[in-house]
Structures are given as C-alpha cells and as structure tokens.
C-alpha positions in Angstrom: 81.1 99.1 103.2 84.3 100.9 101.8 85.6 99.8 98.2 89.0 99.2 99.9 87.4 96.4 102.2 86.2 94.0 99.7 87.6 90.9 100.2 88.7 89.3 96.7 89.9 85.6 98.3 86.6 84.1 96.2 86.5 86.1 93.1 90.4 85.5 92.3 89.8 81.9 92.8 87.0 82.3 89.7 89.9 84.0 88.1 92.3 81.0 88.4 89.5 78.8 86.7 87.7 81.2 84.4 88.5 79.8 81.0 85.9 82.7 79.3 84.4 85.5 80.3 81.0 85.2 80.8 82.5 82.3 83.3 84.1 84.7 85.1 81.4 87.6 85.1 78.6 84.7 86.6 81.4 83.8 89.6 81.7 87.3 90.4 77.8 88.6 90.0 77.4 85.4 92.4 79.7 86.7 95.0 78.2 88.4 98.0 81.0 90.7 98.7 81.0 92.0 95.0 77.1 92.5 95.4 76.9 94.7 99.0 79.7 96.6 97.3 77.3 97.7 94.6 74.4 97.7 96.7 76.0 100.4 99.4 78.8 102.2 97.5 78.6 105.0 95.6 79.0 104.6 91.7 81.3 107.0 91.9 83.6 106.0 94.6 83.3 102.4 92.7 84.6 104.0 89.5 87.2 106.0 91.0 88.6 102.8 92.4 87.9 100.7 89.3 90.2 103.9 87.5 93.2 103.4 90.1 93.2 99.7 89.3 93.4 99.6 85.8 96.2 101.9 85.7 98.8 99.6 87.1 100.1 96.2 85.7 98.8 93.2 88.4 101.2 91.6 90.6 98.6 89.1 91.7 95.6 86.8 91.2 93.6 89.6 93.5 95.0 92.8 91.4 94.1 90.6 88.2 90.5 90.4 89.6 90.1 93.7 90.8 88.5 95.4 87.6 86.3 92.8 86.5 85.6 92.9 90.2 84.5 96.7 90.1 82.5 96.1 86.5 80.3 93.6 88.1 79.8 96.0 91.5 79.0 98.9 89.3 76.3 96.3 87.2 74.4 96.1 90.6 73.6 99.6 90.5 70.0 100.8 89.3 71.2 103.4 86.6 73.7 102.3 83.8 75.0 105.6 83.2 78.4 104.3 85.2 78.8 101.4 84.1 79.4 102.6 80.4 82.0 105.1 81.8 83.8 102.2 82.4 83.4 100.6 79.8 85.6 104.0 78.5 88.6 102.9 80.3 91.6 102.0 78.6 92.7 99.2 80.7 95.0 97.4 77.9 96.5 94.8 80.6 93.3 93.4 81.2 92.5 91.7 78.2 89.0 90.7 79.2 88.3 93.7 80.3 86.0 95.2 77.0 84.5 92.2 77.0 83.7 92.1 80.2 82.0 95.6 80.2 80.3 94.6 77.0 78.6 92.0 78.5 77.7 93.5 81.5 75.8 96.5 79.4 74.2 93.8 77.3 72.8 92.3 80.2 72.2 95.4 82.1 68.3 95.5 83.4 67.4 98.2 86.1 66.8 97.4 89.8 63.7 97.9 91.4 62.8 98.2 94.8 59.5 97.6 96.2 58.5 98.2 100.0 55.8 96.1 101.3 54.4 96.8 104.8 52.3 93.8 106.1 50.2 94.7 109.3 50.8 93.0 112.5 51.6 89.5 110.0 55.3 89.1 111.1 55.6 92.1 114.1 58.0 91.5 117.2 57.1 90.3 120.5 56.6 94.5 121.3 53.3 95.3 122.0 52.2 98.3 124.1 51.0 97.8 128.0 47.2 97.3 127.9 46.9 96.2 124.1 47.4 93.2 122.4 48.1 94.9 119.1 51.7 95.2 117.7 53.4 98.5 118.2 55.2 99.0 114.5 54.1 97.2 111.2 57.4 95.5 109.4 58.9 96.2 106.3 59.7 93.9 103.9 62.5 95.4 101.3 62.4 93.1 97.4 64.9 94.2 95.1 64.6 92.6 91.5 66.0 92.9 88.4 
C-alpha cells in the first residue's frame, strides 16, 4: 500500500461527526484503511506525507482528515520514536492536531508479533504422492498490543 492510496471516504465522515477528539482518534484507529497503512508503510514515508499535509490550509472534509489520519497510521507502528516527531509539527490549522498526538503517545503500547506454527492442525489439501502427511506446517501471524 502507497500513502497516496488511502482512501479517506470513512474517516472524513468521523470528521463531520467528531464532536472531541478522542471521538475522532477511536473512528480512525477503527478504520481498516488507516490500520494496513501503518501496518505496511514505512514510518518514514507516513511522516513525510503527514509533513506535506499539514503545511497547506484544507479545502475539504478529506484534506481536514488527512493529519489526524497519518497520527493514527504512525500509532500502529511498533516503535514510537515517529510518532513524537509528529507530534513536533507545527500544524496551526489543525486545531486538534496536539491533541491528537498527545493522546496517541499517551496511549501508545508497542506491537508484538508472535509466529505460531501448528503441525499438520490446519495444513491444505497438499500432501505429497505416497504419504498421507501434510507437505508444509501453517503459520499463524498474532499481532497485539
């Protein structure tokens, strides 16, 4: 996924309603788009984008979102070193934004990732000619904050 392809439709809808927020940062860690951006793009690329947006006045409810947007991407990562580089930015015409950030470091707990291989429990139909046994053993992936 490329930060330029997520789709903000659902997150400046939360925007329209958010009356605080913490409102608005539970919409947007709840959006799946805003999650498999932090989950596959780089922190860096992420801030780099989160930079160009706050430097420009919004012209719509999606341009509005964007920031908070990236905030929330970049609170999906496992470190929080980027996270408070953001929370640097001078972004005065986003007047949520500090708080936003704030909130986000607050509530900031690493992800971990545990691999668990389970033997033959949940394999394919693929089984070698002259043998029952599976071929490969599955992996399951758990991430958790």
């Amino acid at each position: 996924m490329n930060v330029n392809d997520l789709d903000l439709t659902q997150a400046s809808r939360a925007y329209g309603v958010a009356n605080t927020p913490p409102f608005l940062v539970r919409k947007l860690q709840a959006d799946p788009g805003i999650r498999a951006l932090g989950e596959t793009c780089k922190a860096e690329d992420i801030l780099k984008a989160l930079r160009s947006a706050v430097a420009v006045e919004p012209n719509n409810a999606v341009d509005a979102v964007r920031p908070y947007a990236l905030l929330v991407a970049l609170w999906f990562k496992p470190e929080i070193e980027h996270l408070k580089d953001a929370a640097k930015l001078s972004a005065s015409p986003y007047r949520w934004f500090p708080y936003v950030a704030e909130l986000l470091i607050q509530n900031f707990s690493p992800v971990q990732r545990q691999a668990i291989q389970v033997p033959g429990l949940l394999s394919g139909p693929s089984v070698s000619l002259g043998s029952s046994a599976p071929t490969s053993t599955p992996t399951i992936i758990i991430a958790h904050r």
